[in-house]
C-alpha positions in Angstrom: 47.9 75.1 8.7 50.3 72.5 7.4 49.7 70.9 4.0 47.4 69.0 3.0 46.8 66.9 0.3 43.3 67.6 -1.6 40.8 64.5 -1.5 40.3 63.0 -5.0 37.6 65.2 -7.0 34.5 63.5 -8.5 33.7 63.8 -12.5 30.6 65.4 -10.9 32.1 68.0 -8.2 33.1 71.0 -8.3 36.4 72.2 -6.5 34.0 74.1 -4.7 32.6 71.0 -3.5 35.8 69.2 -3.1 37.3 72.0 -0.7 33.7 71.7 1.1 34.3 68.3 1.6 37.9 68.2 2.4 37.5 71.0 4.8 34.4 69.3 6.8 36.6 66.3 6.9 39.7 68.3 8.8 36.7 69.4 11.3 35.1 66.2 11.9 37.8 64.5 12.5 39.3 67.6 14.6 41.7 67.6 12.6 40.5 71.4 12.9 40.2 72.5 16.7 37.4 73.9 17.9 37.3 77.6 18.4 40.5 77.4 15.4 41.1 80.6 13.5 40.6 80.4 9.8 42.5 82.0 7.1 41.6 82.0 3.1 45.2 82.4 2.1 46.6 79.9 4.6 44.0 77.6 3.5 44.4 78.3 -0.5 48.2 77.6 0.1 47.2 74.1 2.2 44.9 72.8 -0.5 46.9 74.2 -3.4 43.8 76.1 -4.5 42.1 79.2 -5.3 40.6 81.1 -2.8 37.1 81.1 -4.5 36.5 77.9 -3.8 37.8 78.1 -0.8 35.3 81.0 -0.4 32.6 79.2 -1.4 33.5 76.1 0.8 33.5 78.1 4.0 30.5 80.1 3.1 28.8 76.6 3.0 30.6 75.3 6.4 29.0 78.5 7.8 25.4 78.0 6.8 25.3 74.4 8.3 26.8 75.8 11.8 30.3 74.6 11.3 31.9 77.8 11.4 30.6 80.9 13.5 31.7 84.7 13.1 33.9 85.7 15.9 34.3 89.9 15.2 36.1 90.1 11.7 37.1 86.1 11.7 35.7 83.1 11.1 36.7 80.1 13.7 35.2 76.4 13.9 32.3 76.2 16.0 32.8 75.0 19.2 32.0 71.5 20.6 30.1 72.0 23.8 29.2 68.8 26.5 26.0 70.4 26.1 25.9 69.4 22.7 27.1 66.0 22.9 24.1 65.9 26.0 21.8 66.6 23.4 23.0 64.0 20.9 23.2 60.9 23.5 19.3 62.1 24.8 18.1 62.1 21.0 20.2 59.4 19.0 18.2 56.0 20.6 14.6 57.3 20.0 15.4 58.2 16.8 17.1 55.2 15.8 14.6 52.7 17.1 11.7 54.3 15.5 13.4 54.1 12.2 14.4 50.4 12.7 10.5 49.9 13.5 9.2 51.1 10.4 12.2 49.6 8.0 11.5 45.9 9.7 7.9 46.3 8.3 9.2 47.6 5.1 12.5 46.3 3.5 13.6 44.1 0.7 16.0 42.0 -0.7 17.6 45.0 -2.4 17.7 47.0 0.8 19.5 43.9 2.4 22.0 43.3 -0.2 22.8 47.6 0.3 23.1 47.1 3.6 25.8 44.0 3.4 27.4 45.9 1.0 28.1 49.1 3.2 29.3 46.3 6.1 31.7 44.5 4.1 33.2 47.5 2.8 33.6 48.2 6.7 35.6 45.2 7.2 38.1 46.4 4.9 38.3 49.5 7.6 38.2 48.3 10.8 42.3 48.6 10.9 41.8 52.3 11.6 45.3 53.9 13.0 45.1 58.0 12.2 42.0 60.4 11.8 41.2 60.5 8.2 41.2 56.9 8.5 38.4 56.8 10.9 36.3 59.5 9.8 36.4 57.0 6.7 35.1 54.1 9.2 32.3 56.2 11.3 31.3 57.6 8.0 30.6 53.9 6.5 29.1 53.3 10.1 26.7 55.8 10.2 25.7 55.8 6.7 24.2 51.9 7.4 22.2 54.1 9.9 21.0 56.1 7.4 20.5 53.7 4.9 17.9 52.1 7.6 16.3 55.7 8.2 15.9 55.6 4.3 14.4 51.6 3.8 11.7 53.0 6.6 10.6 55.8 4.1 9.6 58.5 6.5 11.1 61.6 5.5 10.8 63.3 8.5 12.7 59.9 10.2 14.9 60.3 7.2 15.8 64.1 7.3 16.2 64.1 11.2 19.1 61.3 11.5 20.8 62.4 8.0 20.9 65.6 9.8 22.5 64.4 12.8 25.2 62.2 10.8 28.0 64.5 10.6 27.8 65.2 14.3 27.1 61.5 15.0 30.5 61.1 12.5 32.5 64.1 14.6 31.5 62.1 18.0 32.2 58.5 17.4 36.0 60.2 16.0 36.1 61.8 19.3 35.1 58.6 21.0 38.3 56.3 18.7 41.0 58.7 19.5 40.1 59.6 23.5 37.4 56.9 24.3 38.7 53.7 23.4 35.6 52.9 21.4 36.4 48.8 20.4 35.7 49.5 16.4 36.7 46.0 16.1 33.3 44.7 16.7 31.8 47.2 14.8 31.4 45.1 11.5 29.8 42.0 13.6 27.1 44.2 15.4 26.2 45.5 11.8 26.3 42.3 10.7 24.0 41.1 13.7 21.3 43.9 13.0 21.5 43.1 9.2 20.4 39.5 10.3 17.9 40.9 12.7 16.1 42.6 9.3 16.8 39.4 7.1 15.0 37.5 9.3 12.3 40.0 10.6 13.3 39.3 14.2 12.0 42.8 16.1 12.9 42.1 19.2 16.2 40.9 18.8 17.2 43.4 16.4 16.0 46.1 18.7 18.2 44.9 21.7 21.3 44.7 19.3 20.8 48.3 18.2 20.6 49.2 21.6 23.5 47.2 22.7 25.2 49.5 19.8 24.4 52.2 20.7 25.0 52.4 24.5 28.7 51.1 23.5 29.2 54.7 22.1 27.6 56.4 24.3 29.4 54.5 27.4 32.9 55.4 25.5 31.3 58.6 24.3 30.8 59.5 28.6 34.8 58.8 28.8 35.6 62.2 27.5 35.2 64.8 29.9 37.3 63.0 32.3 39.9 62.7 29.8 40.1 65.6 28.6 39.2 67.2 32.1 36.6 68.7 31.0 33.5 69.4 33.4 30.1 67.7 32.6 28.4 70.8 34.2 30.1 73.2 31.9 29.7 73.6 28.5 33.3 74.0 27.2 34.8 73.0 24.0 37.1 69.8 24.1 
């Protein structure tokens, strides 16, 4: 693994917690390959750290699914079509039930969050290399969030948090092989955002799905790039 320079640390974080994070990033953004071989030292020497934290940080990565024992190693878990299956069948439910119950329940606050998180996508939307658009998907997905939060159902709340990082690892996939127009991102946010100004349901329901089937329609580009076959679950 080549080097790589370690993201800045919070007062708050441990470098536990900054190798955590900097090594999720690399994987996200497959940065990482799928199926990759991992090695402490090789790693330690990348991030110009310890290998405790590194220890810890993959110990972490391996409780959440990212990484996967394969005899004595540990390798990045793989990124099945099956997998992706399961995220497009999911994502839409999910997301309209939470924009159902935020409608009913936001405030001013929430709004001015919410323009926040899209003007600091603006600044973004330049995207050219991987770390770069991890940065973007990760502002994109966390408005999502946000939403799932305003509606104040913890089980709505829990269940699209959990999907974010593989939402996050798919939408990457979907800038660097599926032409995903991130250009229009910040005006679709910025739509939806008026959609829960204003209260309008309907119409704020038909732009999340207009969102939404843009990344799966981009997201459905893959296997023909890559050649991989829909009816096989094989890693990109």
């Amino acid at each position: 693994m080549e080097s790589v320079q370690l993201l800045a640390i919070d007062k708050n974080e441990t470098y536990s917690e900054k190798v955590y994070r900097q090594l999720k990033q690399l994987i996200v953004t497959n940065q990482i390959k799928p199926g990759e071989a991992l090695n402490e030292r090789e790693l330690a020497d990348s991030l110009a750290v310890s290998r405790t934290p590194i220890r810890d940080a993959l110990r972490t990565l391996e409780q959440e699914g990212w990484i996967a024992k394969k005899g004595k190693q540990k390798v990045i878990s793989l990124l099945t079509w099956k997998t992706v299956q399961e995220l497009l069948e999911i994502r839409l439910p999910l997301e309209l039930m939470s924009y159902d119950l935020a409608i009913k329940k936001i405030t001013e606050q929430d709004i001015e969050m919410l323009q926040n998180l899209t003007d600091e996508m603006r600044v973004t939307t330049k995207a050219i290399d991987p770390a770069e658009y991890y940065e973007l998907m990760t502002k994109d997905i966390e408005v999502h969030i946000q939403i799932a939060r305003i509606s104040k159902n913890t089980k709505v709340i829990q269940m699209i948090s959990d999907l974010g990082d593989q939402l996050i690892r798919t939408s990457v996939l979907s800038l660097q092989y599926g032409d995903l127009p991130i250009e229009e991102y910040p005006s679709r946010h910025m739509r939806l955002l008026e959609c829960l100004r204003k209260k309008d349901y309907d119409v704020g329901r038909e732009t999340l799905k207009e969102h939404i089937a843009t990344w799966e329609s981009h997201l459905k580009k893959i296997p023909n790039i890559l050649r991989v076959d829909h009816e096989e679950n094989l890693i990109f």
